[in-house]
C-alpha positions in Angstrom: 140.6 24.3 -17.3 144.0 23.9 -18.3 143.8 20.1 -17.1 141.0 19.7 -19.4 143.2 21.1 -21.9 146.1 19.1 -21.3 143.9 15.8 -21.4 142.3 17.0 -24.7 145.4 17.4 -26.0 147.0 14.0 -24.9 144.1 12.5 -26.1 144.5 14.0 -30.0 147.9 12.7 -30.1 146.4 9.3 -29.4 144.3 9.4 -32.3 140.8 11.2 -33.5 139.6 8.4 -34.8 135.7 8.9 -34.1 134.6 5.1 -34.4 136.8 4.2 -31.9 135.4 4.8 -28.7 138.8 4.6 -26.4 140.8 7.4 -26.9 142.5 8.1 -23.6 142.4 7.8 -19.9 139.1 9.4 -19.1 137.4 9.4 -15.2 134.1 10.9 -13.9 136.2 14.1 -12.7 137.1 14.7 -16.5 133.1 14.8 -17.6 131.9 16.7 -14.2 134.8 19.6 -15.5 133.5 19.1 -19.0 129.7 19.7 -17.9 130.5 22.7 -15.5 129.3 20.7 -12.4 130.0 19.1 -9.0 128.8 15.8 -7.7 126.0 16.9 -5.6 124.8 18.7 -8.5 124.9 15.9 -10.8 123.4 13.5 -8.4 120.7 15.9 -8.1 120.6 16.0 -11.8 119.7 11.9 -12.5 117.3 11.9 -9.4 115.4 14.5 -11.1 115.7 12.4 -14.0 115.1 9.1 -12.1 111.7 10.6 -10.6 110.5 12.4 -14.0 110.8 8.7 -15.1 109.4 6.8 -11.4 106.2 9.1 -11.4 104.0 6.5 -9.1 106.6 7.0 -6.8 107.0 3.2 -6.8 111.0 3.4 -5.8 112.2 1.3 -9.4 111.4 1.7 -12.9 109.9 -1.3 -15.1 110.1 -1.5 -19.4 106.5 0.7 -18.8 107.6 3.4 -17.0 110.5 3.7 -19.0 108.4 3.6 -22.1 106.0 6.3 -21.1 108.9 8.7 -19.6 110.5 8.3 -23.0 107.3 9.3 -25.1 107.1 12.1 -22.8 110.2 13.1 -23.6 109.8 13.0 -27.2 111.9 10.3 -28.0 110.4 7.7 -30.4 109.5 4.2 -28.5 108.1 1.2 -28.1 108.3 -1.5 -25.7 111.6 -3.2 -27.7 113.1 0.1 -27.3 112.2 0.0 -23.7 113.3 -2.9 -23.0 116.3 -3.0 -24.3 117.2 0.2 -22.3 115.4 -1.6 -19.2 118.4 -4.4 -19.5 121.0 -2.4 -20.1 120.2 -0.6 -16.6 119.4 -3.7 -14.7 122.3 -5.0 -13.4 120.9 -7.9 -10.9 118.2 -8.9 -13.6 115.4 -8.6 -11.1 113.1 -7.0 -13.9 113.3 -3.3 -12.5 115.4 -0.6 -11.9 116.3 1.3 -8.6 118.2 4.3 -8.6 121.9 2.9 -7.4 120.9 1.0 -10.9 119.9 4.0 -13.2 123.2 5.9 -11.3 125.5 3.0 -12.3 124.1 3.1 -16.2 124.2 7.3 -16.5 128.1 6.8 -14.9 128.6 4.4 -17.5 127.2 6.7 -20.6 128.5 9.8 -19.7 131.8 8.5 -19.7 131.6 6.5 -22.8 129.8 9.4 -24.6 132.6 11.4 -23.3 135.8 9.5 -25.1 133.6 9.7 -28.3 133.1 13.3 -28.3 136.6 13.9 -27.2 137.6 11.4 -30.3 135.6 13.9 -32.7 136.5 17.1 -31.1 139.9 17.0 -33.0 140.3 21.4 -32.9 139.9 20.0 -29.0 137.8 23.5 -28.0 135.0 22.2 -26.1 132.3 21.4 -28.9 131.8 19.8 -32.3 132.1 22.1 -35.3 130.2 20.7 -37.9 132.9 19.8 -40.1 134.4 18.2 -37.6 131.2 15.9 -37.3 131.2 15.5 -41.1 134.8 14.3 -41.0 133.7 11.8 -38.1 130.5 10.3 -40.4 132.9 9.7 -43.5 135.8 7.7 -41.7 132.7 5.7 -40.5 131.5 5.0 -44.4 128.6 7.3 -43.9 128.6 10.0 -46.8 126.0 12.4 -46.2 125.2 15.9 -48.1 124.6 19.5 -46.6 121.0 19.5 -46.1 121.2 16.1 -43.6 124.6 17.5 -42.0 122.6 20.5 -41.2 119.5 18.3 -39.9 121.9 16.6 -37.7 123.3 19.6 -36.1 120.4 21.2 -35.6 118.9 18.2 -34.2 121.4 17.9 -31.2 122.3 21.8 -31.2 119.7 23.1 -28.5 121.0 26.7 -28.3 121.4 27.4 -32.0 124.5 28.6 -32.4 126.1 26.0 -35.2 128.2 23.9 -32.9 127.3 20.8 -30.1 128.9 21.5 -26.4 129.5 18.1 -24.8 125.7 18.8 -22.4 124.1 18.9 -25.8 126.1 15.8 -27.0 125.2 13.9 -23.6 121.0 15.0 -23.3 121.0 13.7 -27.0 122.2 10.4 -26.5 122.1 9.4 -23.0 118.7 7.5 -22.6 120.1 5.3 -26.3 120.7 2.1 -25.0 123.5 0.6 -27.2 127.0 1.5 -27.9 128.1 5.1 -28.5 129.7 4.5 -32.5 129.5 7.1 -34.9 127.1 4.7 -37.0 125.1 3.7 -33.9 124.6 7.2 -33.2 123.9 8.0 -37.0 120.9 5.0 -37.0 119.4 6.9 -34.0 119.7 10.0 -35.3 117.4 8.4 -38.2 114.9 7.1 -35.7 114.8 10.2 -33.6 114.1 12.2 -36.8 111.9 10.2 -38.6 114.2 10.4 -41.6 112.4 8.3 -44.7 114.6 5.1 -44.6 112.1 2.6 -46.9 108.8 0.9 -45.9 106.1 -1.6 -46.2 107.5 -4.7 -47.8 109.4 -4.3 -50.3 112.7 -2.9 -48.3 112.9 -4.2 -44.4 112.2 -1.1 -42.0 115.1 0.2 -40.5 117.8 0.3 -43.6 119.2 3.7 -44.3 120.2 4.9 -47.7 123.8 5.6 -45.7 124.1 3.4 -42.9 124.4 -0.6 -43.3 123.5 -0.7 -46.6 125.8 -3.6 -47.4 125.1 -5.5 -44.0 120.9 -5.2 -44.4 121.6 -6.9 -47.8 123.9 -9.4 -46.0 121.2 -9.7 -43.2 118.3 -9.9 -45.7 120.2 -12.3 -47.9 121.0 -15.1 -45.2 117.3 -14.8 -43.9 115.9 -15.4 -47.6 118.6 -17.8 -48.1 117.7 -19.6 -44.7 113.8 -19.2 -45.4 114.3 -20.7 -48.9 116.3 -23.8 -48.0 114.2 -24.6 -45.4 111.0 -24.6 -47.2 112.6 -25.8 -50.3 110.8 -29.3 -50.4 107.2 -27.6 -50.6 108.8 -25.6 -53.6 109.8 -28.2 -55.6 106.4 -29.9 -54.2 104.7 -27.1 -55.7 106.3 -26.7 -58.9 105.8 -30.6 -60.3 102.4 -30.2 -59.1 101.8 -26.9 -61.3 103.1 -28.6 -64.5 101.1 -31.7 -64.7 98.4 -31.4 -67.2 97.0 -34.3 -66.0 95.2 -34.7 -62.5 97.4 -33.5 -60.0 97.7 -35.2 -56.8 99.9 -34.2 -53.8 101.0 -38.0 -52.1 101.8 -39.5 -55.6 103.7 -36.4 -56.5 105.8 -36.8 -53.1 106.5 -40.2 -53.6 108.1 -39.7 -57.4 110.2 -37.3 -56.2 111.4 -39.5 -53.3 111.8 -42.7 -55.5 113.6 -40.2 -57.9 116.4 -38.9 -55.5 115.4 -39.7 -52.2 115.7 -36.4 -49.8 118.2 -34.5 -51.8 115.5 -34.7 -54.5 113.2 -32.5 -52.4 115.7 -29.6 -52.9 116.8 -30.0 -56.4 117.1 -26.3 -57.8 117.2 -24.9 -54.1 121.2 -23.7 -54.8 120.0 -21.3 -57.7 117.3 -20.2 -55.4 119.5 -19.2 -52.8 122.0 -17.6 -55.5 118.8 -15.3 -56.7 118.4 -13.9 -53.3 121.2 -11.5 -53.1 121.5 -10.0 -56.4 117.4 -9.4 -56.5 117.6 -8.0 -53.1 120.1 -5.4 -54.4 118.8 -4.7 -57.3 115.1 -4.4 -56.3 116.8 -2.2 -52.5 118.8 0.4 -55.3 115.8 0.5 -58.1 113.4 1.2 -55.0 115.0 4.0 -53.9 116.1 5.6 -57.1 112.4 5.7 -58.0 111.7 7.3 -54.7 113.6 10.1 -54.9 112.6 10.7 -58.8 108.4 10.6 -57.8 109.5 12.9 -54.7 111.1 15.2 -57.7 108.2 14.8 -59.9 105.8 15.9 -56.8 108.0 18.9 -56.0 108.7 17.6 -52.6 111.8 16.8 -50.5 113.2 13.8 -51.3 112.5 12.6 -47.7 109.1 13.2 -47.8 106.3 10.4 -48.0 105.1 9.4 -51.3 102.1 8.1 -50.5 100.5 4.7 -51.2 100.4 4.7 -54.5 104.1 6.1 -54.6 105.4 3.4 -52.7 103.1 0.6 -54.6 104.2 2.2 -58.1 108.4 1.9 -57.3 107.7 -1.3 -55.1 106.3 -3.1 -57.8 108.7 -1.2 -60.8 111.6 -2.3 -58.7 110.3 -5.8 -57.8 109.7 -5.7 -62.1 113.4 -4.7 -62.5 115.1 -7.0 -59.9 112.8 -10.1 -61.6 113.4 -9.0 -65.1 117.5 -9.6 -64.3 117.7 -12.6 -62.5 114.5 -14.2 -64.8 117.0 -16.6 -66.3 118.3 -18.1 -63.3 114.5 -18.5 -61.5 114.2 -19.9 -65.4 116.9 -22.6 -64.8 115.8 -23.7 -61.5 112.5 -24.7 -62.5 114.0 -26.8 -65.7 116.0 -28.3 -62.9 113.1 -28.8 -60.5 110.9 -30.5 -63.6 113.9 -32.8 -65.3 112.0 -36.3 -65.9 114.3 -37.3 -69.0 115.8 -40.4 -67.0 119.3 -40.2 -66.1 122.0 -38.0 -64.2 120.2 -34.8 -63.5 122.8 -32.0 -65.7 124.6 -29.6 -63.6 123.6 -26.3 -63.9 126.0 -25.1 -66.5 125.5 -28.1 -68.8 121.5 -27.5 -68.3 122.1 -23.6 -69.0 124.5 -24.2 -72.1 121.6 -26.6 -73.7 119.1 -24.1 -73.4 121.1 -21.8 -75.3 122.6 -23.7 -77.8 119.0 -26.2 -78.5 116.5 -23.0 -77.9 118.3 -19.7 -78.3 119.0 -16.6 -75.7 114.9 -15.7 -76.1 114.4 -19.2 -73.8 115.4 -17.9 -70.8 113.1 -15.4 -70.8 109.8 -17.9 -71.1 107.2 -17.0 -69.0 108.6 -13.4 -68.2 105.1 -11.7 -68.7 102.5 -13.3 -66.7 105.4 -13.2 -63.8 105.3 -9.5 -64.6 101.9 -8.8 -65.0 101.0 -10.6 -61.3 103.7 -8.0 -59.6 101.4 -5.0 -59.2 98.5 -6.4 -58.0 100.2 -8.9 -55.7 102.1 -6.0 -54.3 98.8 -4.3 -54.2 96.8 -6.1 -52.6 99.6 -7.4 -49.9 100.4 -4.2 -49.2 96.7 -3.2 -48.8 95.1 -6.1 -46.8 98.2 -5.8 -44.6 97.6 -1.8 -43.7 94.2 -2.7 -43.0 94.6 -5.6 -41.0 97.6 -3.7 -38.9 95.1 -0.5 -38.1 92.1 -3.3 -37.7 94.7 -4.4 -34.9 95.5 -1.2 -33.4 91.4 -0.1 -33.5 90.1 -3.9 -31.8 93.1 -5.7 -30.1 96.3 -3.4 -29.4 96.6 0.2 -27.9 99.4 1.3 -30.1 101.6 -0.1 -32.3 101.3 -4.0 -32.8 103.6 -6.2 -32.1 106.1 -8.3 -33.9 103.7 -11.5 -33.5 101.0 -9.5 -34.4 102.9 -7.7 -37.3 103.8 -11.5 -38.8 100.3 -12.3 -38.9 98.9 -9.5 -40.6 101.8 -9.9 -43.0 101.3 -13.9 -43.2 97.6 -13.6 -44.1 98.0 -10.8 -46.7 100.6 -12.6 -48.4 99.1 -15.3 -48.7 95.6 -13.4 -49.9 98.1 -11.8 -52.5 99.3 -14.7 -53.7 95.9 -16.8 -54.2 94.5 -14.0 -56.1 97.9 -14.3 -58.7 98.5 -17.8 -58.3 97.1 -18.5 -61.8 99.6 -16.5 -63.5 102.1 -18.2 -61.4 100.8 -21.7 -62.9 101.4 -20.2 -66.3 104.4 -18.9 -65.9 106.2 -22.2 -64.5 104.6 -24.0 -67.6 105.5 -21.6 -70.2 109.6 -21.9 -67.8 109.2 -25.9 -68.4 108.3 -26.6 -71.3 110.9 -26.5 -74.5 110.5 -23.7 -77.1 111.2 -26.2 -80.0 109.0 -28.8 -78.5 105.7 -29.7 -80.2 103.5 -28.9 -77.5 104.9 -26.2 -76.4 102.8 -22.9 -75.7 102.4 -20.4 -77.9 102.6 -17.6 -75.4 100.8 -16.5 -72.4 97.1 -16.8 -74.0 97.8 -20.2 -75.5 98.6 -21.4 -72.2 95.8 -20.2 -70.3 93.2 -21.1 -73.0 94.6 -25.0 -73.2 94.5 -25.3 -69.5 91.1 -23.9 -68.9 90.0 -26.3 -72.1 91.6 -29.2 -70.8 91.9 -29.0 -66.8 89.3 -26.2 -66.3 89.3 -23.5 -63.3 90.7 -25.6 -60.7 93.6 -26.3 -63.5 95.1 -22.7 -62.3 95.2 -24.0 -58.9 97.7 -26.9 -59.1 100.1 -27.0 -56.2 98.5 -23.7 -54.4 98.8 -26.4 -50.7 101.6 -26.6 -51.0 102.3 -22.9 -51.9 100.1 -21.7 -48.9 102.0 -24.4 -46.3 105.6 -22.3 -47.3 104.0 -18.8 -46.3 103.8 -19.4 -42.4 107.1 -21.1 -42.3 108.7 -19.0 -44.5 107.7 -15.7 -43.0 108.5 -17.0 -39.9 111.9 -18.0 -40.6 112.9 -15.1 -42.7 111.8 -12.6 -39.5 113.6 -14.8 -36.8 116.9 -15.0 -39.0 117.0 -11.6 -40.0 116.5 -10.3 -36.9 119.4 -12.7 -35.4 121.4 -11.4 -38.1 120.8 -7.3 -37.0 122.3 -8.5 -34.0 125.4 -10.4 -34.7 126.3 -7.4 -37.3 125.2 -5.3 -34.9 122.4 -3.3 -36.5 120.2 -3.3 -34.0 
């Protein structure tokens, strides 16, 4: 023991730095005097393990197998999850794992588990106190109160008695397939405890009201960004269809805005689209879960508790209300931009901004904001409804268990684009009532005028102008916006 000691206390002078995983000189002897064991009991150990996993005896393990041993075992998974523990094991790619395999990976985690345990031991008396764990969480960034310190512990604390010994450290994290950081280990913490992290639509699974915060907006940013760019010739398409009060039709439309400005005229106004994405995404992230916490208070629940349906669809669409209300003036802008016919340069954005102001006053940029309001709710309604059904319709007919990504993007493909047929008049309004000049003689007197002139004079189908279009971007863009964000998990490692 007093080797142990010695190397515990070389290591602390090289730094207790938790998210840094290297902290000293560590070897297989080091975790075998750390866990109280020999070799031949630890090899007996991860048999046993290999076996509870192998159990049709088949001599490997395959994403399956693994899959099924780790349900067993209590530890959320699906086949991702899997999969990805599947790779890290298989060293010759072959698609299965022996035992010399699964050896090689728990040789591997042990020891890497070991230098980060070591890192936050810092009293360096065998186990994690758990102020010592606390101190570990807020040199990572991650500020966390009493109640979810004391879920943590308890969590990885098997025997009860406040601290974590290094075995309850290792059994905790040793199946987790990706890097042993304190932030890592603080994300599967999250999974393993189903701790309420947002839902459904309108935050991306998987961000944590501690964790990443700052890189899921990043993330979520460059996918909407990326989505948006890439679909922004359909948008403009879209929008000079929906303010023509005359018969609307889609090849001369294209051809006016090529002749106009060739293909850069196909994404006029996409820059302030891409500028909204961040700020909204923020906004509408923070508003969300401020309202969840204050309708879990107003239940006399936990905070972390589920809220329900209509919990999540009342903040969802309040915080998609908020986030739109803020950046109306800019989604304002970009549709003057998208509809300027005057002849001439097309003005910059400030010069375009600075006339609205000055020619129709600060109410301008607000033109429009209540049918864009008003469709929120029951967009957010019913995509958030047709999509639950369509996911359990999935699980009941075509999947056993939880669908997959492709399948996930489908359901979530045809209930957006259900949602936004059903609001896609108020939409039309909306980008008429943005267009047109307050001062101008024509111009709408609100939100009934506008409906009531185009029912008079371009009847039901009026409300429909540019809905191709519209319905062409949802595929694409969906499709875009999932492969880029996940692509961006990875590179700022999130996943």
């Amino acid at each position: 023991m007093e080797e142990e000691s010695n190397l515990k206390s070389e290591e602390g002078k090289e730094g207790s730095n938790p998210v840094k995983k290297g902290t000293g000189p560590v070897t297989m002897e080091h975790v075998l005097m750390a866990l109280r064991e020999n070799k031949e009991e630890r090899e007996l150990r991860i048999r046993s393990l290999f076996n509870y996993f192998d159990t049709s005896n088949a001599g490997f393990l395959d994403s399956a197998s693994i899959e099924a041993g780790l349900n067993s075992l209590q530890i959320p998974a699906d086949y991702k999850y899997a999969k990805e523990l599947l790779n890290v094991c298989d060293a010759n790619h072959d698609g299965r794992v022996d035992f010399p395999e699964f050896k090689r990976y728990m040789d591997d985690k042990e020891l890497e588990l070991y230098r980060i345990f070591q890192a936050i031991d810092i009293e360096h008396n065998g186990c994690i106190l758990p102020e010592e764990l606390f101190d570990a969480l807020l040199q990572a960034g991650i500020e966390i109160n009493d109640e979810e310190l004391a879920l943590f512990v308890e969590r990885v604390d098997k025997d009860n008695n406040g601290v974590i010994t290094f075995e309850e450290w290792r059994d905790f994290l040793l199946l987790y397939p990706h890097e042993a950081t304190i932030e890592n280990i603080y994300h599967y913490l999250e999974r393993v405890c189903l701790v309420d992290i947002g839902e459904q639509t309108v935050i991306p699974g998987g961000i944590s009201k501690h964790v990443h915060a700052t890189r899921y907006l990043i993330a979520g940013g460059v996918a909407g960004a990326t989505s948006r760019t890439a679909t922004a010739p359909l948008d403009r398409l879209k929008v000079v269809l929906q303010v023509q009060t005359t018969q609307a039709r889609l090849m001369p439309a294209v051809r006016d805005i090529w002749k106009e400005g060739g293909l850069l005229g196909f994404f006029r106004g996409n820059g302030l689209n891409v500028l909204k994405v961040a700020p909204e995404s923020a906004i509408r992230f923070y508003t969300y879960e401020m309202l969840k916490g204050f309708i879990a208070n107003a239940k006399g629940i936990e905070a972390k508790a589920d809220i329900g349906t209509a919990g999540r669809l009342f903040a969802g669409g309040l915080a998609g209300a908020v986030a739109q209300t803020s950046i109306y003036p800019m989604d304002l802008v970009k549709t003057r931009l998208q509809t300027y016919d005057k002849g001439g340069r097309v003005p910059n954005l400030g010069t375009l901004s600075r006339d609205i102001w000055v020619q129709e006053g600060p109410r301008a940029f607000y033109r429009g904001l209540f049918p864009s309001l008003l469709g929120i709710i029951p967009y957010a309604g019913i995509d958030l409804t047709v999509y639950e059904t369509l996911k359990d319709m999935s699980k009941k007919y075509i999947l056993d268990g939880e669908p997959g990504p492709l399948v996930q993007l489908g359901c979530g493909t045809i209930s957006g684009a259900l949602g936004a047929t059903c609001v896609y008049p108020l939409q039309v309004v909306r980008t008429r009532m943005q267009a047109q000049r307050c001062n101008s003689d024509t111009a709408y007197k609100g939100m009934g005028d506008a409906f009531r002139r185009t029912f008079q004079h371009e009847g039901f189908r009026g409300f429909y102008k540019g809905i191709f279009p519209n319905m062409l971007k949802v595929v694409p863009s969906a499709s875009i916006t999932y492969l880029v964000y996940e692509t961006m998990k990875k590179s700022l490692d999130l996943e």
